[in-house]
Every structure is written in C-alpha cells, then in structure tokens.
VMD Tcl script that draws the C-alpha trace (Angstrom):
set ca {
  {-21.88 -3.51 -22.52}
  {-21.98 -5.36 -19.34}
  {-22.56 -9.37 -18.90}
  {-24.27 -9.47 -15.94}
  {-24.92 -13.24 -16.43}
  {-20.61 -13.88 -17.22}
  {-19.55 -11.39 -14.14}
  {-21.98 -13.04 -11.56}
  {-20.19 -16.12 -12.47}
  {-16.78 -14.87 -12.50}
  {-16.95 -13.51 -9.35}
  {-18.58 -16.48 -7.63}
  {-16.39 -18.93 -8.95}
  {-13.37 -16.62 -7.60}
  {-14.74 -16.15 -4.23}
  {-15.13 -19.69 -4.03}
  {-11.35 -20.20 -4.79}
  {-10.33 -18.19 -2.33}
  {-9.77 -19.36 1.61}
  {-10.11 -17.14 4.77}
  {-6.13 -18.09 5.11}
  {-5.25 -16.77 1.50}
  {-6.39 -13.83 2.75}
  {-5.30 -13.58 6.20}
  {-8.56 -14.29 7.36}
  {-9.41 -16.44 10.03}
  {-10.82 -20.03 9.63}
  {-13.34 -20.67 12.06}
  {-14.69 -24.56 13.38}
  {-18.07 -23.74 11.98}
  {-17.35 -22.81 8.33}
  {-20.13 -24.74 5.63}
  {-19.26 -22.10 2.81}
  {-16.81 -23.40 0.28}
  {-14.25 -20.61 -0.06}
  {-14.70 -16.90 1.04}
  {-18.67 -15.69 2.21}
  {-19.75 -13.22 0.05}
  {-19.61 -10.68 3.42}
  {-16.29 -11.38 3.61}
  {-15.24 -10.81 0.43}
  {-17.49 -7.15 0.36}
  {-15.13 -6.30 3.49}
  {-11.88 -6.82 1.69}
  {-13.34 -4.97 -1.17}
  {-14.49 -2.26 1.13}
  {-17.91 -2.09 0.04}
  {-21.24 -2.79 1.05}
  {-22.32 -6.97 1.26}
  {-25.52 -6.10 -0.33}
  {-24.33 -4.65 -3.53}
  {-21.48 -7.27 -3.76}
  {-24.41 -9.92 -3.47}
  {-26.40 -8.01 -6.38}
  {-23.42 -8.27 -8.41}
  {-22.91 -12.24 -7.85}
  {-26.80 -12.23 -8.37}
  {-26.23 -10.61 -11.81}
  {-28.28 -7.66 -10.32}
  {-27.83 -4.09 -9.41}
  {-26.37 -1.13 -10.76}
  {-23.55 -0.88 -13.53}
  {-20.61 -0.70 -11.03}
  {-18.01 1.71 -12.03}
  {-14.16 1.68 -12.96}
  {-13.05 2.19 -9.29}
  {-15.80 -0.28 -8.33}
  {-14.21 -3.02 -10.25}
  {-10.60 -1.86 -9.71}
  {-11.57 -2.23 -5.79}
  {-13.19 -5.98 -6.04}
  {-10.21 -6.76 -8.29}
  {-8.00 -6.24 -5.53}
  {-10.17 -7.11 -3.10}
  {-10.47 -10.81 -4.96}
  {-6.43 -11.27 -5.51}
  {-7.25 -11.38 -8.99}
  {-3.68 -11.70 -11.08}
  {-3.59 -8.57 -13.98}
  {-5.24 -11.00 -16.66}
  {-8.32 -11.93 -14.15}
  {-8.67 -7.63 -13.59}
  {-8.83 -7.50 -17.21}
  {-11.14 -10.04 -17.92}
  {-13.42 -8.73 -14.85}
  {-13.42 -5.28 -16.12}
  {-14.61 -6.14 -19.69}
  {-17.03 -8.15 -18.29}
  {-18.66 -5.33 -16.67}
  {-18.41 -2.83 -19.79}
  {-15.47 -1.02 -18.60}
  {-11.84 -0.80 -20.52}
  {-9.11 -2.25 -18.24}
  {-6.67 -0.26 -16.25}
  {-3.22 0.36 -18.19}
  {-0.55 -2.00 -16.79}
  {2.94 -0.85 -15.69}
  {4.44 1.50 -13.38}
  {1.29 3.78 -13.04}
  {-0.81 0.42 -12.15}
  {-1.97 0.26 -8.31}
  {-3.17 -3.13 -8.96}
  {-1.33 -5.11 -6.20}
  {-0.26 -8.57 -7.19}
  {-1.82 -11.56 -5.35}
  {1.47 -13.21 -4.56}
  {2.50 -9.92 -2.51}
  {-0.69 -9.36 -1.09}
  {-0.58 -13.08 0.26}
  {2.38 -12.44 2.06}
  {1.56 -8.81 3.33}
  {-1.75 -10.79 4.50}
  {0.21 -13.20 6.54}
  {2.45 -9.99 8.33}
  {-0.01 -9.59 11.33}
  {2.37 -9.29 14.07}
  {4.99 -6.48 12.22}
  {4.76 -2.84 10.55}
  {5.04 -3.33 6.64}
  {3.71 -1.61 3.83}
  {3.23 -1.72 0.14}
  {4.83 1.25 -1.98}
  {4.83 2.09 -5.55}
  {8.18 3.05 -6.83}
  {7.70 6.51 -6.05}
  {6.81 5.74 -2.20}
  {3.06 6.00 -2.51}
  {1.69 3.51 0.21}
  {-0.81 1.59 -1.32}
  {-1.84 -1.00 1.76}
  {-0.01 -0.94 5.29}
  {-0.70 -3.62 8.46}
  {-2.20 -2.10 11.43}
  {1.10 -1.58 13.25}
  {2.49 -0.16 10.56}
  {-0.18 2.26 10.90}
  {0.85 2.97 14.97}
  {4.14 3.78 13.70}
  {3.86 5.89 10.50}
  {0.68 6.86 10.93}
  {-2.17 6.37 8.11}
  {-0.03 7.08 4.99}
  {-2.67 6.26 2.22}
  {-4.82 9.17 3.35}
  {-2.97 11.64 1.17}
  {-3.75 12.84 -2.16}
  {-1.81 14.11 -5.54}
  {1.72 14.71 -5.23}
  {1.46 14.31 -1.10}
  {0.92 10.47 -2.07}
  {4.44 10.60 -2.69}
  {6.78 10.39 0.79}
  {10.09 11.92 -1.18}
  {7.59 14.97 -2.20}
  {6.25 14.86 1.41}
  {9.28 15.05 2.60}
  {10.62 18.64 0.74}
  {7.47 20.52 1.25}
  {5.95 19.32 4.70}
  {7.92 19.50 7.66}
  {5.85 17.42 9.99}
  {6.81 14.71 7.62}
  {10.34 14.42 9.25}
  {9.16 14.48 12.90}
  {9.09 11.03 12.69}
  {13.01 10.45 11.93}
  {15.93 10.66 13.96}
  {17.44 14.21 13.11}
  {21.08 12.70 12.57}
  {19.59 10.49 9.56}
  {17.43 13.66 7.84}
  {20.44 14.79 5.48}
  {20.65 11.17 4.25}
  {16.96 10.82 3.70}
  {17.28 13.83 1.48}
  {19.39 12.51 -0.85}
  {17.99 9.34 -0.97}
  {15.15 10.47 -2.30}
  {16.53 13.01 -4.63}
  {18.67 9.78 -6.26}
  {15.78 7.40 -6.39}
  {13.53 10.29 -8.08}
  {16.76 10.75 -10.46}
  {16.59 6.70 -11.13}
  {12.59 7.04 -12.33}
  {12.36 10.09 -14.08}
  {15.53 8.81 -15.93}
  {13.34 5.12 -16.18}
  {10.27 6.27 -17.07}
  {11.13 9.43 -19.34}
  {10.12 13.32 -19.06}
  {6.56 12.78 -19.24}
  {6.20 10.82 -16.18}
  {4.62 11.22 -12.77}
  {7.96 11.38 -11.43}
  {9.01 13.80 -13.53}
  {6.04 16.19 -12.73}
  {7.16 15.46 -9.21}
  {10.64 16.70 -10.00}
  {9.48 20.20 -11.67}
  {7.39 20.72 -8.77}
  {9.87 20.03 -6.42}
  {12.76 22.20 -8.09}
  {9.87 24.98 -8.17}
  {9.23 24.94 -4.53}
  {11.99 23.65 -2.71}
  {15.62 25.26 -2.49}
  {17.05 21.83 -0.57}
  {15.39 20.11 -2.97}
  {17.46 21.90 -5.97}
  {20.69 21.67 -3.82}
  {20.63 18.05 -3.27}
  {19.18 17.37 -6.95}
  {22.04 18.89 -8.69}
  {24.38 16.72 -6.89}
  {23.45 14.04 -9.68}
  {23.62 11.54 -7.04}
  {22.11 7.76 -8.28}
  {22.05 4.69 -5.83}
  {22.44 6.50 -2.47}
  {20.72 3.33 0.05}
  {19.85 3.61 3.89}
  {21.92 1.25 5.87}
  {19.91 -2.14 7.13}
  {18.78 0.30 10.15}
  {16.57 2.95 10.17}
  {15.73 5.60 13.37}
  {12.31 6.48 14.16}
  {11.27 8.84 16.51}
  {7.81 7.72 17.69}
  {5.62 10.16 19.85}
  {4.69 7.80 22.06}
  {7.21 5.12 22.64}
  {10.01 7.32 21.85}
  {13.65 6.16 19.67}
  {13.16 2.80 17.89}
  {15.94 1.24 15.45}
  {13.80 -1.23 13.18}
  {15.30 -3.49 10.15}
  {13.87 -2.50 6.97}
  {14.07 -5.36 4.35}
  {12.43 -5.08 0.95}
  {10.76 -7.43 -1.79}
  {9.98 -6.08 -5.02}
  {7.77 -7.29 -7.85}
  {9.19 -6.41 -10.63}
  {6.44 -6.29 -12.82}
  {4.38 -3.87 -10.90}
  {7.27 -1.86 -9.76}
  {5.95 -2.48 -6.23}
  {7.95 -3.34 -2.91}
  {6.68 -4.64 -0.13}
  {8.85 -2.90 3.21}
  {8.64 -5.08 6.53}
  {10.08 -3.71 9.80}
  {11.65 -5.80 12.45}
  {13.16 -5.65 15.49}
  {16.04 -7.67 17.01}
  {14.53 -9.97 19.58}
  {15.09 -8.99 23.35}
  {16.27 -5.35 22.44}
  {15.02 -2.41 23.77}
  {13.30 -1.44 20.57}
  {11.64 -4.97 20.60}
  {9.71 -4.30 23.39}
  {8.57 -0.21 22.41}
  {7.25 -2.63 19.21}
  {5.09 -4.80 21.53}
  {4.22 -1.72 23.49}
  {2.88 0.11 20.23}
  {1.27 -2.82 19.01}
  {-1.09 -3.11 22.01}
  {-0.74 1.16 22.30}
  {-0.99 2.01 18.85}
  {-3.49 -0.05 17.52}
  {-5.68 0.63 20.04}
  {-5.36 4.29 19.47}
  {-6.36 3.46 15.74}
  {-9.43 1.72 16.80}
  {-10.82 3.48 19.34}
  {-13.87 5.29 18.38}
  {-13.75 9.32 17.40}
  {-15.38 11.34 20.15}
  {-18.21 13.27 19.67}
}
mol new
graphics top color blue
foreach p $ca { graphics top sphere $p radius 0.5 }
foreach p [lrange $ca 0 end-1] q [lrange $ca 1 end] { graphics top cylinder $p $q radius 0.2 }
display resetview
C-alpha cells in the first residue's frame, strides 16, 4: 500500500538536498528555493511538473514501477534511497546487480559535470543508458533502441549501418572485442543470462559472429585511440578513457581530443554543428 503522507516527505526532503550544481544545473543570482524547484526536478525525471507536485503534495495517482524507477534516478537517489522510495509508494524494489539500470549518484555527478565532451554511460553489455549532448552529435542517439539492439556488440553483427561510423581498418578488431567481452559475461554471469541469450542469438544469425566466437578469445582491448568516421566532420581520432562502478557493473566512457589537433577542432565544429542538428525542431 502506498504512504502518500511518508513519500511526499521523502521526496521533498531529497529535492531539497539537492543543488542545481549536483546536477549540472545552473545556479542562477535570483534563486530563493532551498535546493532543486520542484520543475526542475520533474525535468530531470522527465515527467510532467504537475504530477511531480501531486506527488510531493501526497496527491495524485498511484505512480507506477517505471514512474518511481525514473524519479529515482532523476533524484540521485543511492540503491538504498530507490528502495526505500519504491516501498513507500507500494511497489517491490528493482533487483540489484548487473541487470540494474539504476545509475549511481557518484557517476551521474560526474557525467553531469562533462558538458563540454562526448561521454556516455554503458551497462556491461554496451547498452547506453545516459549520453551528453555531443556525445549524441557523434554516435548518434544510442538509447533509442530496444531488446537485443540495446546492446552495441549485438548491433554490431546484425546491422551494418552500425559500423559506418568506424574507420574500416579498426572493424576486424571491433569484432573480436566484442566477441571476448561477451565471452567474459556470459562466463560471469552464467548460462541464464542476458548475455547469454545474446550469444545464442548471435551464433543463430551471424556466421562472423560464430567465426570470431570460436576463437575463445578473452581480454582483447582497443588501443587508447579509437577512429570515427563522422558524416559530417569526417575522420576523428578521440581518447577513450573509462571509469567503472563496480557495483553496478556500469562504466562511464569520456572522449577527448588532444588539444590543437586536427580532430580537436572537427570536436568544436560538431559541438556547435551537431548539437544544433539535435535541437533543431522536426519539420512538418
């Protein structure tokens, strides 16, 4: 049963908590509220301000599992907070793990912070989970896919537009990388995994796939460079360092540029191009 009374006060107290910089928000000279506004907070957790109100008014409907799992994140709550916030609204929490989608708030506090840079957050089986807007102008929007598609090593076997973006040279490299890092899970996580469902539908439907996978390969690694081939701006050669959090089995991938290099300034070119591309209006 839901505690309307305990949730509205939950969530109020942990909007309060929270400052426009924790969240990559800007301050503002004319800021009376103490912590986030509550239309603020509804735009990080992508739904309307008047329901999110409701809620901290202990009114309104019975919001649902992906309801809560969206303020969660939307609220940097840690795993114990989403817990506690989803029994407060009647619901059983999440499971925890691998499988979880529940970003930590110590990675999404620096991914906040990354304005100026592409970088993304994957799950261990390259499912993007949030990207930056320029990460966006270079990959394009990667957590519009659905099912096994999520996945950019499945992508990658069964959808050739998928390697457009990479330098040819590097595409026989890519391939086994992510035949070995599948290998690594399904051997982590056991046979009835995701990631093993992955790997019978990729041996089913993909004869590279099969070649490359009964190598046996484990721990095959990119170099510090990777090759993009970008429609617009054309070759770029971008840094790719990673942080992981080990108890979500996330990483958090940032892309960089060495300073005065030719790829530098195709990155300041498609961060005025690109993002303006993503935010101009669709045509009618």
């Amino acid at each position: 049963m839901i505690d309307r009374a305990g949730l509205a006060e939950f969530l109020r107290h942990r909007r309060e908590a929270l400052q426009p910089e924790d969240v990559g928000l800007p301050r503002g000279q004319r800021r009376r509220t103490s912590g986030l506004r509550r239309e603020e907070v509804a735009a990080l957790c992508h739904i309307s301000a008047d329901y999110y109100s409701r809620l901290e008014r202990a009114r309104g409907p019975h919001p649902s599992a992906q309801m809560i799992a969206s303020i969660a994140q939307g609220l940097h709550l840690s795993l114990d907070e989403r817990d506690h916030l989803f029994r407060l609204a009647g619901q059983n929490p999440p499971t925890r793990g691998a499988t979880s989608e529940h970003i930590s708030p110590g990675l999404l506090r620096i991914f906040d912070r990354l304005t100026d840079t592409p970088a993304e957050i994957v799950t261990e089986l390259g499912e993007t989970l949030r990207q930056t807007p320029l990460d966006v102008a270079l990959n394009g929007d990667l957590t519009r896919y659905t099912g096994p598609a999520r996945s950019i090593g499945y992508r990658w076997f069964t959808d050739p537009e998928c390697r457009a973006l990479y330098h040819p040279d590097d595409h026989a490299l890519h391939s086994r990388v992510f035949a070995a890092g599948l290998r690594k899970t399904v051997t982590l996580r056991g046979q009835d995994s995701w990631a093993a469902h992955l790997q019978r539908l990729l041996l089913a439907c993909s004869e590279e796939f099969r070649a490359v996978w009964d190598q046996h390969e484990i721990g095959v690694r990119y170099s510090h460079t990777k090759r993009f081939i970008h429609p617009e701006v054309g070759e770029l050669e971008l840094a790719c360092q990673g942080l992981l959090d080990p108890d979500q089995s996330h990483s958090l991938l940032v892309y960089t540029a060495v300073p005065g290099s030719e790829t530098y300034e195709k990155l300041q070119l498609l961060s005025v191009v690109g993002t303006q591309r993503i935010s101009a209006p669709a045509s009618s």
